[in-house]
C-alpha positions in Angstrom: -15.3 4.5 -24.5 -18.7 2.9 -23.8 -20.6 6.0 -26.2 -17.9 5.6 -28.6 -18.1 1.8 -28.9 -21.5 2.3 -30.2 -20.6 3.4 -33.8 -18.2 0.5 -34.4 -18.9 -3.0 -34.9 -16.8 -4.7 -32.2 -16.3 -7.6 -30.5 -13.6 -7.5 -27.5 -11.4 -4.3 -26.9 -8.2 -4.3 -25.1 -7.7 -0.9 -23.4 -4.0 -0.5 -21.9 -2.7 2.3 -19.6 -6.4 2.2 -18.0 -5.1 3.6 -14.4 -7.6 2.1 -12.3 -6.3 0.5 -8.9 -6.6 -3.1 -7.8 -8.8 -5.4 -10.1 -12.2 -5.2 -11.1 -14.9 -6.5 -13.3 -17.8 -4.3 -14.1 -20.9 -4.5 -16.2 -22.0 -1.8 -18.1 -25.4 -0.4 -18.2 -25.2 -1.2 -22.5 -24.5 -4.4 -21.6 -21.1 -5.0 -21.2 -18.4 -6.3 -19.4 -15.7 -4.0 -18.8 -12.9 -5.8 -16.9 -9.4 -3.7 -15.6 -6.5 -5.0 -13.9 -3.6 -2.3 -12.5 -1.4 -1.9 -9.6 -3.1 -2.5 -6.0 -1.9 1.4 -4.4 -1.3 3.7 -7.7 -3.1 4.9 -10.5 -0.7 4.2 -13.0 -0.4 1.5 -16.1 -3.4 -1.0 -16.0 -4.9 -3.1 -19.0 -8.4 -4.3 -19.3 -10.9 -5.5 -21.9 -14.2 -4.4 -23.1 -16.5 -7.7 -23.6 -19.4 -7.0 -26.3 -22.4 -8.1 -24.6 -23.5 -10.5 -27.5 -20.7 -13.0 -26.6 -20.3 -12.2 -22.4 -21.3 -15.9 -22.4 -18.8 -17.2 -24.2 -16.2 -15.9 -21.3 -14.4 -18.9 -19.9 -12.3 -16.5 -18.2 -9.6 -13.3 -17.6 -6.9 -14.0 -15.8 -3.8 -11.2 -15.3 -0.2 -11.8 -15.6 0.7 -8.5 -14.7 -0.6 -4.7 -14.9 1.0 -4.6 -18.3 -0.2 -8.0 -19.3 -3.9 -9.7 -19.2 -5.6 -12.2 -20.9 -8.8 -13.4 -21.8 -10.2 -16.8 -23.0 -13.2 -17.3 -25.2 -15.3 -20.3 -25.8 -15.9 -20.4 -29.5 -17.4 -24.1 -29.0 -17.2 -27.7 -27.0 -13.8 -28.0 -28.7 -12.3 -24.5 -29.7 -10.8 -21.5 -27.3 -9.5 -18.2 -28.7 -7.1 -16.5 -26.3 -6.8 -13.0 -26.6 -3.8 -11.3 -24.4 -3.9 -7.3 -24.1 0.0 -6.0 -23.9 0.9 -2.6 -22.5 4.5 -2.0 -22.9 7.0 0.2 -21.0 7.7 3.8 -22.5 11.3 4.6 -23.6 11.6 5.8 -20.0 12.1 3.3 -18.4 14.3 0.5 -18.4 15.3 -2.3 -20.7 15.3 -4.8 -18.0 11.9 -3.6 -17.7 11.0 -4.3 -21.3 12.7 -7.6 -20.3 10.2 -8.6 -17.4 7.5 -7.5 -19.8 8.2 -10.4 -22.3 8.7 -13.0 -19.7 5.1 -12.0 -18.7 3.7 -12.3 -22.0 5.7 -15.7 -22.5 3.9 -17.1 -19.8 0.6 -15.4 -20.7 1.4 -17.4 -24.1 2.1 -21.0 -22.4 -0.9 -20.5 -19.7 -3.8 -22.0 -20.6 -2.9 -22.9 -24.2 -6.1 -22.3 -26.1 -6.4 -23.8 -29.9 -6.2 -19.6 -31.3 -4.1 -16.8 -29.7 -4.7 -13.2 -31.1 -1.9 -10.4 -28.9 -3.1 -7.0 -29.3 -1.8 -3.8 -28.1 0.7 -0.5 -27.0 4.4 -2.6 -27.7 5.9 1.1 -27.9 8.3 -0.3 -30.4 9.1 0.8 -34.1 9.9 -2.6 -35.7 9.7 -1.3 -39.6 9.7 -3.1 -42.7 11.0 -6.5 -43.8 14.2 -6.2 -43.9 15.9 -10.1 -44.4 14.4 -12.8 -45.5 15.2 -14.5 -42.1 12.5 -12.0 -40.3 9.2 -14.7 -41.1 7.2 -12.4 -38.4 7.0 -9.9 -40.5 5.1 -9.1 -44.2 5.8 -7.2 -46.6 4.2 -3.5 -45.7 4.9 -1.5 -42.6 6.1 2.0 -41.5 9.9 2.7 -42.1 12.4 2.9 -39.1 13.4 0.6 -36.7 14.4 0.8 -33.1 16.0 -1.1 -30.4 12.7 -1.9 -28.9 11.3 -3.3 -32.1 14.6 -5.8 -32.5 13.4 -7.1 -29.4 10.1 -7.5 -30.2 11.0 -9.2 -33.3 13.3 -11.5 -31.9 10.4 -12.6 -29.4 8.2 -13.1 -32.7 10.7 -15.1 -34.3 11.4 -17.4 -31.0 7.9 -18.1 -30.6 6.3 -18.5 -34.0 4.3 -15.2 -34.3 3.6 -13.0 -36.7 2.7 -9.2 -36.5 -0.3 -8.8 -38.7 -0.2 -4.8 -39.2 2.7 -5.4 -41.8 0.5 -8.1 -43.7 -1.8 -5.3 -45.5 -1.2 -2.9 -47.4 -2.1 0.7 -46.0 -1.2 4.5 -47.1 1.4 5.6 -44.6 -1.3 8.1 -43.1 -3.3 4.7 -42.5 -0.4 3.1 -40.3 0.7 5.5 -37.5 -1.0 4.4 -34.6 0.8 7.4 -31.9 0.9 10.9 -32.1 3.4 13.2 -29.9 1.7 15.7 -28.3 3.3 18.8 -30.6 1.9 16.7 -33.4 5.0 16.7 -35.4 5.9 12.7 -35.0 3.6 9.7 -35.9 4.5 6.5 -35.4 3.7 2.9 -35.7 3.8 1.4 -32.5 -0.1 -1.1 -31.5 0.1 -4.1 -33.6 -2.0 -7.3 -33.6 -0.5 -10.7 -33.0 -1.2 -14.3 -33.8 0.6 -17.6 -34.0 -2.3 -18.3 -37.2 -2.0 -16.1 -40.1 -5.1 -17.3 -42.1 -7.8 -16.2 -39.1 -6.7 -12.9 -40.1 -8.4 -10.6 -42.9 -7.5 -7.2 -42.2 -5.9 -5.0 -39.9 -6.4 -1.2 -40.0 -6.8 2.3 -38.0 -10.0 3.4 -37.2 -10.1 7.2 -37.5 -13.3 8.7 -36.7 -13.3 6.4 -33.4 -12.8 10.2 -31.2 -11.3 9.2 -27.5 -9.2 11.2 -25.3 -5.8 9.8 -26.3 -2.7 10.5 -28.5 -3.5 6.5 -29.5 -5.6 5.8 -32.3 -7.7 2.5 -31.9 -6.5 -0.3 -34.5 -9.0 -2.8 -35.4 -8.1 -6.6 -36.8 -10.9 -8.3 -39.1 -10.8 -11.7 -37.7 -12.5 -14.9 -39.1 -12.8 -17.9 -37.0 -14.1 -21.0 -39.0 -13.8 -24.4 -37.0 -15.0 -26.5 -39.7 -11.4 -25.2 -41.5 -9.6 -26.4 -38.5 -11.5 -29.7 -37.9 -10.6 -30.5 -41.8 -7.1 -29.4 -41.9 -6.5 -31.5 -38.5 -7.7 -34.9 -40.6 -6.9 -34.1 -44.0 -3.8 -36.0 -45.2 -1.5 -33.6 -47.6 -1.3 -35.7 -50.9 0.2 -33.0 -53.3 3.1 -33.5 -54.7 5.7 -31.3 -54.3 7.0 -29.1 -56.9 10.2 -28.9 -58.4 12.0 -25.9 -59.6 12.9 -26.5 -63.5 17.3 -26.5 -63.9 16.1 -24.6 -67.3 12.9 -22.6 -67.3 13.2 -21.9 -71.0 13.5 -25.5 -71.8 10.6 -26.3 -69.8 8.8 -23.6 -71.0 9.5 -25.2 -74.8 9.0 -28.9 -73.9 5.2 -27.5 -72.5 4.6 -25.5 -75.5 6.0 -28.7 -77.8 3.3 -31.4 -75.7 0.2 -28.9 -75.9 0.5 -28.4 -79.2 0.6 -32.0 -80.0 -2.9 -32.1 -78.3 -6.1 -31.5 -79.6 -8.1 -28.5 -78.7 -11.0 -29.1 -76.7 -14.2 -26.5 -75.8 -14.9 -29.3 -72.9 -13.0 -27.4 -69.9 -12.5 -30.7 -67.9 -10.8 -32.4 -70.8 -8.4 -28.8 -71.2 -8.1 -29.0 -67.5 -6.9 -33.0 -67.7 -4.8 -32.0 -70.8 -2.7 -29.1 -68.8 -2.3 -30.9 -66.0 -0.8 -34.3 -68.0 1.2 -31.6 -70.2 3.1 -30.2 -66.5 3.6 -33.6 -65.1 5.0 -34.6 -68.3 7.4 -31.9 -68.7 8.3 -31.9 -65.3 9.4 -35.1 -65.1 11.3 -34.6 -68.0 13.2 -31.1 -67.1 13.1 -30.5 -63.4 15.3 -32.5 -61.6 14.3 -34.5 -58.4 15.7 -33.4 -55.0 18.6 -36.0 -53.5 17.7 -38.3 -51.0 18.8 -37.1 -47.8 21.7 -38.9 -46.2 23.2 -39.2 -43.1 26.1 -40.9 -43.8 29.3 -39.5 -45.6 30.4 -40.9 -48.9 33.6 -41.8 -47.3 31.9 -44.0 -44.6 29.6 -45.7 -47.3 32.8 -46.5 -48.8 34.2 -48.0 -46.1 30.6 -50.2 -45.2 31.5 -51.5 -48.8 34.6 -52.8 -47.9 33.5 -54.7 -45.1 31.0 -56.2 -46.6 33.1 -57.5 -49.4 35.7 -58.3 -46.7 33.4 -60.6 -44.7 32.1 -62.1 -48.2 35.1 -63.8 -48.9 35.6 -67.2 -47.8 39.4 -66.9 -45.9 38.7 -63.1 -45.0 41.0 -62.0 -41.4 38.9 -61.8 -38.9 41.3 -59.0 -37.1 41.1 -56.9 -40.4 37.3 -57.2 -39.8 37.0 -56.8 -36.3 39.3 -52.9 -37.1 37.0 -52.2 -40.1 34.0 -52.3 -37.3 36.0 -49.9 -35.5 36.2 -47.5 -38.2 32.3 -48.1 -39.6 31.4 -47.3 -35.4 33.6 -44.6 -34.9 32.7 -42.9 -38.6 29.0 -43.4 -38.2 29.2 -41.7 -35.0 31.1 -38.6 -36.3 28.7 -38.1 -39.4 25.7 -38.6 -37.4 27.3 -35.9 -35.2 27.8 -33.6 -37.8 24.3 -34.3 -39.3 22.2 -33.2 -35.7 24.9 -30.2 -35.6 23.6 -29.2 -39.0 20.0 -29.6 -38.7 20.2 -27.4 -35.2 21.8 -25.0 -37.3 19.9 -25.2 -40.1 16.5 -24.9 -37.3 17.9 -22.0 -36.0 18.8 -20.1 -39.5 15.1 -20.7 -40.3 13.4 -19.2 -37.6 11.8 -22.9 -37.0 10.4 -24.4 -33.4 12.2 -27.3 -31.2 9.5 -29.2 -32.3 10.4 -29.2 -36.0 14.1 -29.5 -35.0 13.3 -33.0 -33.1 11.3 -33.8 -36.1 14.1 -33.5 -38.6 16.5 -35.3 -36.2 13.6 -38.4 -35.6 14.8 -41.5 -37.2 11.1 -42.1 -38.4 7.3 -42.0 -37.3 6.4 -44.0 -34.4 4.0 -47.0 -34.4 2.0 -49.1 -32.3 4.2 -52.2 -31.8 1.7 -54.3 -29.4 -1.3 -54.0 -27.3 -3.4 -55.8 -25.1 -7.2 -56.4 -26.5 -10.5 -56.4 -24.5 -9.9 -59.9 -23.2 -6.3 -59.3 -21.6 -4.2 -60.6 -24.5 -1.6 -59.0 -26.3 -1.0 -58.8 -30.2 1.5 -57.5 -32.5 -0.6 -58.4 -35.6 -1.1 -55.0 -37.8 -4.7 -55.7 -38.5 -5.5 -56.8 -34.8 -3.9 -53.6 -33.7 -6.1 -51.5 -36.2 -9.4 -53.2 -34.7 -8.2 -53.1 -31.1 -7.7 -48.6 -31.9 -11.1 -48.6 -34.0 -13.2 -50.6 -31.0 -11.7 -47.8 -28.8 -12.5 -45.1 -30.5 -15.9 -46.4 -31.0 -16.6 -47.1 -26.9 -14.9 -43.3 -26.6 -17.4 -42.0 -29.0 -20.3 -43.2 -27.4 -19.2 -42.7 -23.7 -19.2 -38.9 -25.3 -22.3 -39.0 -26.9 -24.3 -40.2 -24.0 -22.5 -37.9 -21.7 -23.2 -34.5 -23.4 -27.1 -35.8 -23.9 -27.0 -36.8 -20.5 -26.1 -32.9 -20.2 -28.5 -31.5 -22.7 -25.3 -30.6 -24.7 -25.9 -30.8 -28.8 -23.7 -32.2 -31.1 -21.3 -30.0 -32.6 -20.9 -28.8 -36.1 -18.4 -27.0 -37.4 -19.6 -22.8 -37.4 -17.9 -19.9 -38.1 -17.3 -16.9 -35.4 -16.0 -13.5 -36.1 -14.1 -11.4 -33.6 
């Protein structure tokens, strides 16, 4: 491996099935770090990583979950981690509840030490296929044909945790995808894949042929592109597209576009076509694509029945009784639709493949705010602006305490760099 690594360019290498006993961490005569976890009293299983000398000092550190899965954490600056976890799954010999205590461990290799990147990378021995639903958001649209039982269960562990398997992102001739090769030669499947929980770190993915190593494995390599300043900007960016509607009738909107460009004049200035276009879409879109109903969680019938108490209690000799069993119904019918709305949205969460987190978004009544606060001198406002300079002076007093303490620590300020792996 360490001659071979030499006509690649590589970064980090996980290495499964490595057979070595106990735990180690060596460094190489080249240079690098070759770390191996397996079991304490057999040579058997094992995983490990081969550390590139050029970024050994940007280890934070490996830490095993089990001899089938290890991970490793890599300082990309003061503020960015990348955590890359090394899988080495259970052969069809053994047993499903096996296969079952081998995603628990990579669960908890996900959750441990949450790091701002996660790439997973290695052996799944699972055929998981093509796309095959829309429903299956791990996947792309390229991959080796045939599915097994193995690979359902690796999807469904994509799908509950927000991953996507980046082999079937890129296009590759099917004798650029099999990863294993049975020993008579005669089978050739597709079963090392890279993992991430961000798509657009990703470039490429793809087999490396002429690495030679004693294996029936070939080695896959992912093209990876980490740019911070990206991150930093999308973190504080606020989205202010607008969203885009569908037109009910394309062809109509397709003639009410044609009809409002050629009412403008031609222009060779490309910032005026540009503003002309744009103007010409917005126009006809407004005009042909209808706008989305407001969301509401509260029936028809109920507003119906709101209605009538209000004009009920607007009237100067309205019964107070007939009031009093019109709040009855309002209460008990909010509740029911407002039941039926959160029963909805779960299912709706769960349809899509989506997190908790964007389930208890949907159900949120609204964004949170600041209602109060206490200001440097003890007392406590509600006034918006008050609250504003209260959060800014903060920030400011955090900012320097920072400052001074990474000078006081020789630390420089960061910028925003790009990293490949």
């Amino acid at each position: 491996m360490e001659k071979e690594l030499e006509n690649i360019k590589w970064d980090i290498v996980g290495v499964g099935e490595v057979r070595r006993r106990g735990e180690g961490l060596e460094t190489l005569k080249s240079g690098h770090l070759f770390y191996y976890h397996g079991e304490q009293h057999e040579s058997v299983e094992g995983v490990g990583f081969f550390i590139n000398k050029e970024i050994v000092r940007n280890l934070r550190m490996v830490q095993p979950v089990s001899t089938r899965v290890v991970y490793a954490i890599l300082r990309i600056n003061n503020r960015y981690d990348v955590k890359v976890i090394q899988v080495y799954a259970p052969t069809t010999d053994h047993t499903d509840e096996e296969v079952e205590i081998l995603y628990d461990d990579l669960g908890a290799a996900l959750s441990n030490n949450p790091s701002h990147f996660t790439i997973v990378c290695g052996d799944f021995n699972a055929k998981i296929g093509t796309n095959m639903d829309p429903s299956e958001t791990a996947l792309g649209n390229f991959g080796s044909p045939g599915r097994n039982d193995r690979g359902n269960t690796l999807l469904n562990f994509l799908l509950e945790k927000n991953l996507f398997l980046m082999n079937s992102f890129y296009y590759k001739k099917l004798q650029r995808r099999w990863t294993w090769k049975s020993p008579d030669g005669r089978t050739k499947n597709e079963i090392d894949y890279f993992i991430t929980d961000k798509r657009h770190i990703f470039k490429d993915v793809t087999v490396l042929n002429r690495f030679a190593k004693s294996s029936d494995h070939r080695m896959v390599r992912a093209t990876i592109v980490l740019n911070t300043s990206y991150e930093r900007h999308g973190m504080i960016k606020k989205n202010r597209t607008k969203t885009w509607t569908r037109p009910g009738d394309e062809r109509k909107f397709e003639e009410h576009l044609s009809k409002i460009l050629q009412d403008k004049p031609l222009s060779n200035d490309i910032n005026v076509l540009n503003d002309a276009i744009v103007e010409a879409i917005t126009v006809a879109q407004k005009k042909c694509c209808p706008t989305r109903p407001k969301e509401e969680k509260i029936s028809l019938e109920t507003h119906h029945k709101m209605e009538r108490r209000r004009t009920l209690k607007s009237e100067r000799n309205a019964n107070q009784d007939e009031i009093n069993r019109l709040n009855k119904e309002v209460a008990k019918a909010i509740r029911k639709d407002l039941r039926k709305y959160k029963e909805e949205k779960i299912v709706e969460t769960i349809e899509e493949n989506k997190s908790m987190k964007v389930m208890r978004r949907k159900l949120a009544s609204g964004k949170r705010g600041i209602v109060k606060r206490k200001d440097k001198d003890g007392n406590i406002t509600s006034n918006r602006e008050h609250l504003l300079q209260i959060v800014e002076s903060f920030y400011g007093i955090l900012y320097k305490c920072t400052t001074n303490h990474s000078k006081s620590r020789g630390i420089p300020e960061e910028k925003g760099s790009k990293s490949g792996l």
